[in-house]
PAFIVO-883468 format. One record per residue: residue number from 0; x, y, z of N, C-alpha, C in turn; chain. Coordinates in Angstrom, 3 decimals. Layout:
N
 num       nx       ny       nz      cax      cay      caz       cx       cy       cz cadena
 NUM        X        Y        Z        X        Y        Z        X        Y        Z      A
...
//
This chain:
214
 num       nx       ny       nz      cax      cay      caz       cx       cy       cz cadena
   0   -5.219    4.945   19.445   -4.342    6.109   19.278   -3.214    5.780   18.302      A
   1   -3.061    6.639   17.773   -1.777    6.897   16.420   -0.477    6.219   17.062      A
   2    0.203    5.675   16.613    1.761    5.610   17.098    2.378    6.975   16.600      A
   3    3.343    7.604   17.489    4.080    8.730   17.362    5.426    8.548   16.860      A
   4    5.342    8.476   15.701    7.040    8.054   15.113    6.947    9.538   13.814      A
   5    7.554   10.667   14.468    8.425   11.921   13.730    9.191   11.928   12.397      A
   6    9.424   10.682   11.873   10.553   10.560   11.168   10.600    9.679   10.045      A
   7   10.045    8.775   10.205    9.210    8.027    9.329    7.866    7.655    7.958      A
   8    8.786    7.865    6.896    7.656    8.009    5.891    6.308    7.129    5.460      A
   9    5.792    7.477    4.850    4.126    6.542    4.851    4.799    5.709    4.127      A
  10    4.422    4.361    4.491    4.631    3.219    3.754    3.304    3.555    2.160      A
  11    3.895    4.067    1.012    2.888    4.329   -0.034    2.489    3.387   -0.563      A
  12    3.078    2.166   -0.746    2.593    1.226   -1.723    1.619    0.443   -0.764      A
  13    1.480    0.350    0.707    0.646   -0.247    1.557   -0.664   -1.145    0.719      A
  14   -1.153   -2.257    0.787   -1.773   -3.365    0.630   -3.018   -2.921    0.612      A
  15   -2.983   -2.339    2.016   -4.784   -1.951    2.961   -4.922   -0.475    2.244      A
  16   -4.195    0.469    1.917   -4.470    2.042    1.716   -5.713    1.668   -0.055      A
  17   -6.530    2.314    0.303   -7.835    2.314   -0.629   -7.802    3.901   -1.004      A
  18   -7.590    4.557   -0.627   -7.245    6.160   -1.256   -6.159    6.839   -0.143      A
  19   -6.222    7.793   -0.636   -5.297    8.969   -0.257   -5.905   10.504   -0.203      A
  20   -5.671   11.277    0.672   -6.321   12.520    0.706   -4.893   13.436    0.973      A
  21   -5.062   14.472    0.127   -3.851   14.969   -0.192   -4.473   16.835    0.015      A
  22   -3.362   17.346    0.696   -3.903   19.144    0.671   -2.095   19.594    0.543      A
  23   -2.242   20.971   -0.213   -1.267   21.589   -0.581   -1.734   23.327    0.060      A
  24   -0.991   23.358    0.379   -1.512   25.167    0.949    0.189   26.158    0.734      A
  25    0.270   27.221    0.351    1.218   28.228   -0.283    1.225   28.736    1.465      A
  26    2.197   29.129    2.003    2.309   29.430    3.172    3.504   31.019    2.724      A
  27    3.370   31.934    3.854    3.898   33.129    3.369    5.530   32.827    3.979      A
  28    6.500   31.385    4.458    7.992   31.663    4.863    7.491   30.154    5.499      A
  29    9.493   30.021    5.644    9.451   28.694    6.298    8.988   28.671    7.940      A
  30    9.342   29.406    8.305    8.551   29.699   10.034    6.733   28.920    9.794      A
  31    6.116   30.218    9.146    4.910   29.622    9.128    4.525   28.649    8.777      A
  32    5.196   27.569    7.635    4.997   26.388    7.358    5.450   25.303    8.518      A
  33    6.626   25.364    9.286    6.773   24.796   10.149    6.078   24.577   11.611      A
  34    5.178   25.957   11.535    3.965   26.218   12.519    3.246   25.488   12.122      A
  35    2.350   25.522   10.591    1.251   25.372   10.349    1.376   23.295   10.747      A
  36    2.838   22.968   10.096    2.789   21.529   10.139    2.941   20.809   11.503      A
  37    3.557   21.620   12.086    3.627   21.472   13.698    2.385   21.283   14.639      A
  38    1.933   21.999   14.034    0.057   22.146   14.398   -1.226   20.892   14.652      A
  39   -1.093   20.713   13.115   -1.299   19.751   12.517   -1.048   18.524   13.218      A
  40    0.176   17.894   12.971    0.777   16.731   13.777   -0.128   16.868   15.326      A
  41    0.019   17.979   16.145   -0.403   17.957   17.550   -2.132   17.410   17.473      A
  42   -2.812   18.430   16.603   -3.653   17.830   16.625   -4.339   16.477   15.919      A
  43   -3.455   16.035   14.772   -3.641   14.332   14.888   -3.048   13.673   15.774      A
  44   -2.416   13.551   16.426   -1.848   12.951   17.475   -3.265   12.968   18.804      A
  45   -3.320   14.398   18.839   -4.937   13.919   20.089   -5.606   13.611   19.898      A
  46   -6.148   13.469   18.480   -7.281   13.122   17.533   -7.669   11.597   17.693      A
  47   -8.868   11.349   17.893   -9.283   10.103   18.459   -9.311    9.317   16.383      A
  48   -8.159    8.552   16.209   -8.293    7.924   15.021   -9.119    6.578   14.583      A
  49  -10.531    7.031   14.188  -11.410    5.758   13.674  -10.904    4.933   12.738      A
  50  -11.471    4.045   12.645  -11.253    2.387   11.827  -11.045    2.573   10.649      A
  51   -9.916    2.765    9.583   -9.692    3.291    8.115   -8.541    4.182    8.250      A
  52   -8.006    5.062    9.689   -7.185    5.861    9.144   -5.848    5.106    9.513      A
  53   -4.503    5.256    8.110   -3.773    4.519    8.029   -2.406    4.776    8.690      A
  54   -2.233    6.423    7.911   -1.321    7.338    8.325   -1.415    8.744    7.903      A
  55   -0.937    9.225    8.486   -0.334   10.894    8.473    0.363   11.461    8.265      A
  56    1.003   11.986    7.126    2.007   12.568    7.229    1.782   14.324    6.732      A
  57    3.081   14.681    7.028    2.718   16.459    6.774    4.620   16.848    6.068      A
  58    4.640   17.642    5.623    5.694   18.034    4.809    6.108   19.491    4.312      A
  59    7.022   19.914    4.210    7.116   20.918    3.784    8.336   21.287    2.962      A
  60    8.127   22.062    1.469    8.732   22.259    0.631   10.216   22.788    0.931      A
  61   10.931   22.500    0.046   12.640   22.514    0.256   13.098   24.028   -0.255      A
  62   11.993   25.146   -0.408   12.020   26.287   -0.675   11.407   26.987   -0.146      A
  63   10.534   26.450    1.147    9.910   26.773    2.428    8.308   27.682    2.052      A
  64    7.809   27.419    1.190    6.267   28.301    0.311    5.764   27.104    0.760      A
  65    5.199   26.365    0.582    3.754   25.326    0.595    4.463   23.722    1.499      A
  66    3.543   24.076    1.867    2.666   22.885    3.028    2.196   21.567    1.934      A
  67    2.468   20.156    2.759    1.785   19.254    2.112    1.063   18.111    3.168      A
  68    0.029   17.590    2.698   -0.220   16.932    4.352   -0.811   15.288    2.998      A
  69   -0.009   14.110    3.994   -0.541   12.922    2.914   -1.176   12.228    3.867      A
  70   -2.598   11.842    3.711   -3.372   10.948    4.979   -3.913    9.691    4.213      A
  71   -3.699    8.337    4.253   -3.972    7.180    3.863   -4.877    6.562    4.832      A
  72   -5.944    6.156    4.111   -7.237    5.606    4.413   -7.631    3.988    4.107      A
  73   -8.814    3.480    4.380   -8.947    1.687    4.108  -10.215    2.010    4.161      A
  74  -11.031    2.583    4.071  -12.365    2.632    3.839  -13.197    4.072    3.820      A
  75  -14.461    4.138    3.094  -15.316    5.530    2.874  -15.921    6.031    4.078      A
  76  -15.651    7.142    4.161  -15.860    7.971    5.044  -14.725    8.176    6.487      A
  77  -13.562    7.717    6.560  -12.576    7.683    7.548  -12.145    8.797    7.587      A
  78  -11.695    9.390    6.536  -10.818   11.246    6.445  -11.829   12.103    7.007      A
  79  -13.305   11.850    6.702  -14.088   12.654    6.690  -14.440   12.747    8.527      A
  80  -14.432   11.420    8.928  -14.602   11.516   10.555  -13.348   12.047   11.387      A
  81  -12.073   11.633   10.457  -11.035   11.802   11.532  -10.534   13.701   11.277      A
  82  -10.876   13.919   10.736  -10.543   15.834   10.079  -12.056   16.260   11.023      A
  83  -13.165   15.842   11.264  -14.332   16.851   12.005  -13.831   17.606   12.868      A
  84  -13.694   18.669   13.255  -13.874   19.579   14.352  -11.938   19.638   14.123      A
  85  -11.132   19.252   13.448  -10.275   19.861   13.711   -9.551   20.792   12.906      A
  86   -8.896   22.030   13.187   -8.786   22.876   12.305   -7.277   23.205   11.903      A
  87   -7.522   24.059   10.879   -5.961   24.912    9.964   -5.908   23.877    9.368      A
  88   -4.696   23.398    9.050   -4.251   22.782    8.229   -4.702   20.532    8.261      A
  89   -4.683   20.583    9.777   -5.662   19.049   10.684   -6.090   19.062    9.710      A
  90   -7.906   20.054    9.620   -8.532   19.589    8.760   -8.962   20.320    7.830      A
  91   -7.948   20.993    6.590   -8.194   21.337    5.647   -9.160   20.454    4.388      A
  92   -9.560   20.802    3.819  -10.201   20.152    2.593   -9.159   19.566    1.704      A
  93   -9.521   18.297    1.112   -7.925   17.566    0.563   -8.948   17.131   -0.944      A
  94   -7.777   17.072   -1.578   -8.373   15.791   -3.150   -8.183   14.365   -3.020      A
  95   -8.950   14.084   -3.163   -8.674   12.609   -2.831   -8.370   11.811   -4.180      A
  96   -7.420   10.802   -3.975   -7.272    9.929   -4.929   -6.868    9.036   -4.660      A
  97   -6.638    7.554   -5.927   -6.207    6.352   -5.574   -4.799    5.979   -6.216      A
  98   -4.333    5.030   -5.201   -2.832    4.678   -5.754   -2.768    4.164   -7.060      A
  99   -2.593    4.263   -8.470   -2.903    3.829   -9.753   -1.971    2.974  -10.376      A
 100   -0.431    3.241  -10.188    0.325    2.262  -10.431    1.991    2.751   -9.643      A
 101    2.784    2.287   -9.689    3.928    2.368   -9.035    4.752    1.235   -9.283      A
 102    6.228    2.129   -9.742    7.491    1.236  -10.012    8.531    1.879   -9.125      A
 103    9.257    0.787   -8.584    9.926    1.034   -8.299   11.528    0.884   -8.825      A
 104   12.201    1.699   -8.517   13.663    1.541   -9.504   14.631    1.512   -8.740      A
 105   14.765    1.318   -7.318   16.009    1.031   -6.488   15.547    0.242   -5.186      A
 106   14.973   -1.263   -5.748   14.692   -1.847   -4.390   15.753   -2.237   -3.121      A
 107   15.676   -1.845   -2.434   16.234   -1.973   -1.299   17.062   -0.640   -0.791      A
 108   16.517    0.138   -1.584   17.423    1.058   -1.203   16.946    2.152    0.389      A
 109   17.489    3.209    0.839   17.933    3.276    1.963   16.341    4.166    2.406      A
 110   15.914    4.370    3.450   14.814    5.477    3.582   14.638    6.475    2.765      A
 111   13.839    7.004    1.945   13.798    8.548    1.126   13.892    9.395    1.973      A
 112   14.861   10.388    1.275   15.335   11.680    2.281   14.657   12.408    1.680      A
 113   14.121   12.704    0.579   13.677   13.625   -0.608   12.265   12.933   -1.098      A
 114   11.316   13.761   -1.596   10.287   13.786   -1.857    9.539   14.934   -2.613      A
 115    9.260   14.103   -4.081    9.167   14.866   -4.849    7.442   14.810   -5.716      A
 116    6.828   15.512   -5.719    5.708   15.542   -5.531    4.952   16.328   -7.029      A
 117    4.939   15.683   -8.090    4.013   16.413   -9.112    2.637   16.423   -9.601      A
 118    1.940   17.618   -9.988    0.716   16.976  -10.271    0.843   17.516  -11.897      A
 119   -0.851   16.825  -12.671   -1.038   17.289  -14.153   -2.571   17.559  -14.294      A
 120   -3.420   18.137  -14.705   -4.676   18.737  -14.716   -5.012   17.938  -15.648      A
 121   -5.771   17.345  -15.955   -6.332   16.315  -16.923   -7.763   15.966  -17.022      A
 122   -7.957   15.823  -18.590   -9.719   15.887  -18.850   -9.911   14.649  -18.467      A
 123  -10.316   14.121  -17.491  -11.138   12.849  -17.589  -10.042   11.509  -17.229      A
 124  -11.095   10.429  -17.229  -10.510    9.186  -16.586   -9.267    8.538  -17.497      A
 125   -9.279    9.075  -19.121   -8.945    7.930  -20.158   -7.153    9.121  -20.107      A
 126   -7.225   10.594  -20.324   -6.230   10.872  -20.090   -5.638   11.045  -18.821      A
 127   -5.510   10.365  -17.711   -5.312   10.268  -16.361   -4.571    8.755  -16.671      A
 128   -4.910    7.993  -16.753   -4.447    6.731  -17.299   -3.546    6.715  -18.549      A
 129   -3.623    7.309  -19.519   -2.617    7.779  -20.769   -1.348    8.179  -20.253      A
 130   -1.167    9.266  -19.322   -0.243    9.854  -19.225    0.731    8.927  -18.278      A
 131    0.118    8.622  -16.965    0.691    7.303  -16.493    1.749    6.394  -16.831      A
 132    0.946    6.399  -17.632    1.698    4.956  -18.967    2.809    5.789  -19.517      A
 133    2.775    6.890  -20.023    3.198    7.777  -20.946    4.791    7.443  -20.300      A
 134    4.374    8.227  -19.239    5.822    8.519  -18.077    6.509    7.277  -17.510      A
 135    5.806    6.979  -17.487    5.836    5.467  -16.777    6.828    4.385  -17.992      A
 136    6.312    4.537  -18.581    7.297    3.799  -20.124    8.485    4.827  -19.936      A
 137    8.550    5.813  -19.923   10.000    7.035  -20.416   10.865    6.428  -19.399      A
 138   10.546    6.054  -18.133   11.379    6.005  -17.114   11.592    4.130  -17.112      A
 139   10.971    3.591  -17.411   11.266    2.191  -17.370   12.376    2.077  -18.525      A
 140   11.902    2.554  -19.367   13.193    2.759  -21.029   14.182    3.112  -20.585      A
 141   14.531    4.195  -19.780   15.589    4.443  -19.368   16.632    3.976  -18.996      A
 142   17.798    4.031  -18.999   18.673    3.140  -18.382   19.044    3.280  -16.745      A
 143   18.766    2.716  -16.171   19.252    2.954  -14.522   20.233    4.355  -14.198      A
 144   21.289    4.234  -15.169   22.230    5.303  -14.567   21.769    6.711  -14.981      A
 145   20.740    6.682  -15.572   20.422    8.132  -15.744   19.515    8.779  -15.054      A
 146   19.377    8.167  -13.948   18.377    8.633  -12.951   18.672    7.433  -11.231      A
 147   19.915    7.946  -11.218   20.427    7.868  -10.220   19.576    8.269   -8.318      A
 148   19.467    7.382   -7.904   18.627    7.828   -6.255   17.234    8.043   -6.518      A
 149   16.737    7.506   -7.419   14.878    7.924   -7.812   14.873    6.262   -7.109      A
 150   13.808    6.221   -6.366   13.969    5.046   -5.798   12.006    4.518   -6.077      A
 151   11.590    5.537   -6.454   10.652    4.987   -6.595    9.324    6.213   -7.202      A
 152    8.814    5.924   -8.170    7.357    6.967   -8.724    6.313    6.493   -8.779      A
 153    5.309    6.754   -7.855    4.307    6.306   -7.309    2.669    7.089   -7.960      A
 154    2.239    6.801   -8.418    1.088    7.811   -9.774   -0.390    7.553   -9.060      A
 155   -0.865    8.755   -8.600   -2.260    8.836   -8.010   -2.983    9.196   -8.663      A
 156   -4.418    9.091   -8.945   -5.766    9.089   -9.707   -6.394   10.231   -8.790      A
 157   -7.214   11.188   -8.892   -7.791   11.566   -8.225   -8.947   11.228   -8.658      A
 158  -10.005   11.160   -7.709  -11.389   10.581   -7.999  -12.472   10.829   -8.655      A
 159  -12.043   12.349   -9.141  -12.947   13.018   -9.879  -13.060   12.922  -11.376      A
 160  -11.598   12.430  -11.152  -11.491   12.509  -12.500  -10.530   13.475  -13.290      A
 161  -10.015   14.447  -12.469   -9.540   15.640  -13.212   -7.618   15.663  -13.137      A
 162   -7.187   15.154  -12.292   -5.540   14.923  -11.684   -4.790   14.001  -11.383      A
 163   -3.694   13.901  -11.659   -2.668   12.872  -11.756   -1.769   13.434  -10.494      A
 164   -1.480   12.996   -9.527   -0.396   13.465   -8.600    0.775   11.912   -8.316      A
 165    2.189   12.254   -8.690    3.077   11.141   -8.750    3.336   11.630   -7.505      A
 166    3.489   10.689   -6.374    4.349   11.016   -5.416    5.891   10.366   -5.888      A
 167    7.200   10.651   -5.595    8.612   10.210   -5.937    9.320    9.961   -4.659      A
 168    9.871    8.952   -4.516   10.845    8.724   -3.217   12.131    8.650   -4.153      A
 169   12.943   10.142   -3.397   14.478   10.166   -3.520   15.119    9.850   -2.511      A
 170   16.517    9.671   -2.755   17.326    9.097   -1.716   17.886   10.506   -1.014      A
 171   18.001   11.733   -2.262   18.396   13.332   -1.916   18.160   14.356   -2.891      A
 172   18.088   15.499   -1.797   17.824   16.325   -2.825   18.758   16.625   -3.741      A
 173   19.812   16.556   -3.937   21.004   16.672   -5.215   20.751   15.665   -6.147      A
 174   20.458   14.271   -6.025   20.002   12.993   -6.548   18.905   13.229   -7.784      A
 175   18.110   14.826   -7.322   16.931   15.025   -7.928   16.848   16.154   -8.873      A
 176   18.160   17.053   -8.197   18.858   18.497   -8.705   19.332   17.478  -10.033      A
 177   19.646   16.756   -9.616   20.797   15.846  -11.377   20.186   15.431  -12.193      A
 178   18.716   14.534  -11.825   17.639   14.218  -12.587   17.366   15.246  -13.445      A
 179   17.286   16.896  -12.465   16.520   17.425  -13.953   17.009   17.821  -15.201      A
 180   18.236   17.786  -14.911   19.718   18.185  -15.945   19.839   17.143  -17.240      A
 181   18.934   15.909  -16.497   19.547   14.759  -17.928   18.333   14.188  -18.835      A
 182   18.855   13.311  -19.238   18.317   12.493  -20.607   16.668   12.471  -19.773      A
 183   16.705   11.492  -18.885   15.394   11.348  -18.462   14.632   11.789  -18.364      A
 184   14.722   12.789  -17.558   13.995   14.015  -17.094   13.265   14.760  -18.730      A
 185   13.864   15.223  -19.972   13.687   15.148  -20.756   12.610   14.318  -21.541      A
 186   13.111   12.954  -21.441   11.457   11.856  -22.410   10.800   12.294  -21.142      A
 187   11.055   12.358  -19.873    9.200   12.090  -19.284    8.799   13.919  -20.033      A
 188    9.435   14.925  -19.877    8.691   15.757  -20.315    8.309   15.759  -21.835      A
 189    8.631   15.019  -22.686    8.211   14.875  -24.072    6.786   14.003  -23.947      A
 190    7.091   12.801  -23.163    6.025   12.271  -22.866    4.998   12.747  -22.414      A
 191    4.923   13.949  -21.690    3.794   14.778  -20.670    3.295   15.374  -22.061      A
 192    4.203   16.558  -22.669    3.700   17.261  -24.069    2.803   16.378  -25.115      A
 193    3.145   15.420  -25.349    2.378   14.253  -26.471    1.155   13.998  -25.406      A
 194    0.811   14.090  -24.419   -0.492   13.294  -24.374   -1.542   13.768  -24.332      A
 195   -2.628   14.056  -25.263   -3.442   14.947  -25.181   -4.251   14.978  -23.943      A
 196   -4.610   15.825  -23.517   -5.708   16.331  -22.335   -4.846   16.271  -21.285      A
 197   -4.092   16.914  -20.921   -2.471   16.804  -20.075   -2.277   18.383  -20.019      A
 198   -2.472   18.991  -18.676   -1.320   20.250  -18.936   -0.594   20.059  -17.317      A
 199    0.713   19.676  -17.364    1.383   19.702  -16.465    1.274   21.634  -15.040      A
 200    1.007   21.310  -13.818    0.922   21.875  -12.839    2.366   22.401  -12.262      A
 201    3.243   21.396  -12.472    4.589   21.564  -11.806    4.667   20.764  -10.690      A
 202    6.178   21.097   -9.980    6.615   20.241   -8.728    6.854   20.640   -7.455      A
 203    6.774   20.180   -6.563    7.316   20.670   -5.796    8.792   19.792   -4.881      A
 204    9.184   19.851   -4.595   10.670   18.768   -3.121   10.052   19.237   -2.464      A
 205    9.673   18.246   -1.316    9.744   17.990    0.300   10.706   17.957    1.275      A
 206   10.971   17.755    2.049   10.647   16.527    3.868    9.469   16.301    3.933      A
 207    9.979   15.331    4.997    8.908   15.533    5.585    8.897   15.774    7.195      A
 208    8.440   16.439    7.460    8.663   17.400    9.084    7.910   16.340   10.230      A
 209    6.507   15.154    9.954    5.840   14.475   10.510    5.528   13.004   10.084      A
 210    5.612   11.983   10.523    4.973   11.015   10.009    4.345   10.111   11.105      A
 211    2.609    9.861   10.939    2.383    9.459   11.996    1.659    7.835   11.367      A
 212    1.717    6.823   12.330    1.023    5.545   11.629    0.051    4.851   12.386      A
 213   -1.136    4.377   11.968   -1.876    3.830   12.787   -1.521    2.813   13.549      A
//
């Protein structure tokens, strides 16, 4: 059985996590998103968790429209046994992808309060990896103070081939309100525009309302 810890974010950079299964759903108000994630949690929590599943988490946007649910895995076929028979949002259909690279820019810093979540639609394996780099250089160039409380950008592969999803640990949501105002924020979007086979999706801010760990 799951350990029940509410409050606590997925350890992302984890050693053992071999993919990630990720679902986004547009919910009609914050009530219903807080249902739908509420839900969810209950039924992973009764959910008998087989050998691979890592953690759970569920989330919901800081403008109260869409649902996010992050489930970390250690081997093929684990999401697929631990989601059977359970429904809404439990076991929605997810994209799966792998952790691809991750820097971090404020080690030691305090739990993420904020969570910031982008994806990019992309042709194929070679621009999925391009863009990575792309962003990934804009923000290492950067100087520390211009991106204040980003504590960490974490860049997922999806398996198909087609999406880039960064997960971001902020320290707050104002931390992230300031990001988009400056220099930085800026090269990574120059960087996104230059890379061919790239069309940016957008973002969304989190909480996260659940976090459960094997």
């Amino acid at each position: 059985m799951p350990q029940q810890n509410s409050s606590a974010p997925p350890d992302v950079r984890r050693a053992d996590s071999t993919a990630v299964h990720v679902a986004q759903w547009y919910v009609p108000g914050r009530a219903a998103g807080v249902e739908a994630l509420d839900d969810a949690a209950r039924q992973w929590r009764a959910a008998a968790w087989p050998a691979g599943i890592l953690s759970a988490g569920a989330y919901l946007s800081t403008d109260g429209d869409t649902v996010l649910t992050y489930v970390q895995t250690a081997g093929p076929g684990a999401h697929r046994a631990f989601t059977a028979g359970l429904d809404g949002l439990a076991g929605a259909a997810t994209v799966e992808y792998t952790l691809h690279h991750a820097i971090v820019l404020e080690p030691g810093a305090p739990t993420p309060a904020s969570f910031v979540v982008a994806g990019f639609d992309v042709d194929g394996p070679g621009p999925q990896r391009r863009i990575v780099e792309a962003i990934t250089g804009a923000l290492e160039r950067a100087p520390a103070g211009q991106h204040p409380g980003m504590i960490s950008a974490n860049f997922h592969l999806s398996t198909d081939g087609t999406r880039v999803l960064n997960y971001a640990e902020w320290t707050s949501d104002e931390a992230h309100q300031a990001f988009l105002d400056g220099a930085t924020r800026t090269a990574t979007l120059r960087a996104t525009h230059e890379t061919p086979g790239v069309r940016p999706i957008g973002f969304k801010r989190y909480h996260l309302r659940h976090g459960i760990t094997a």
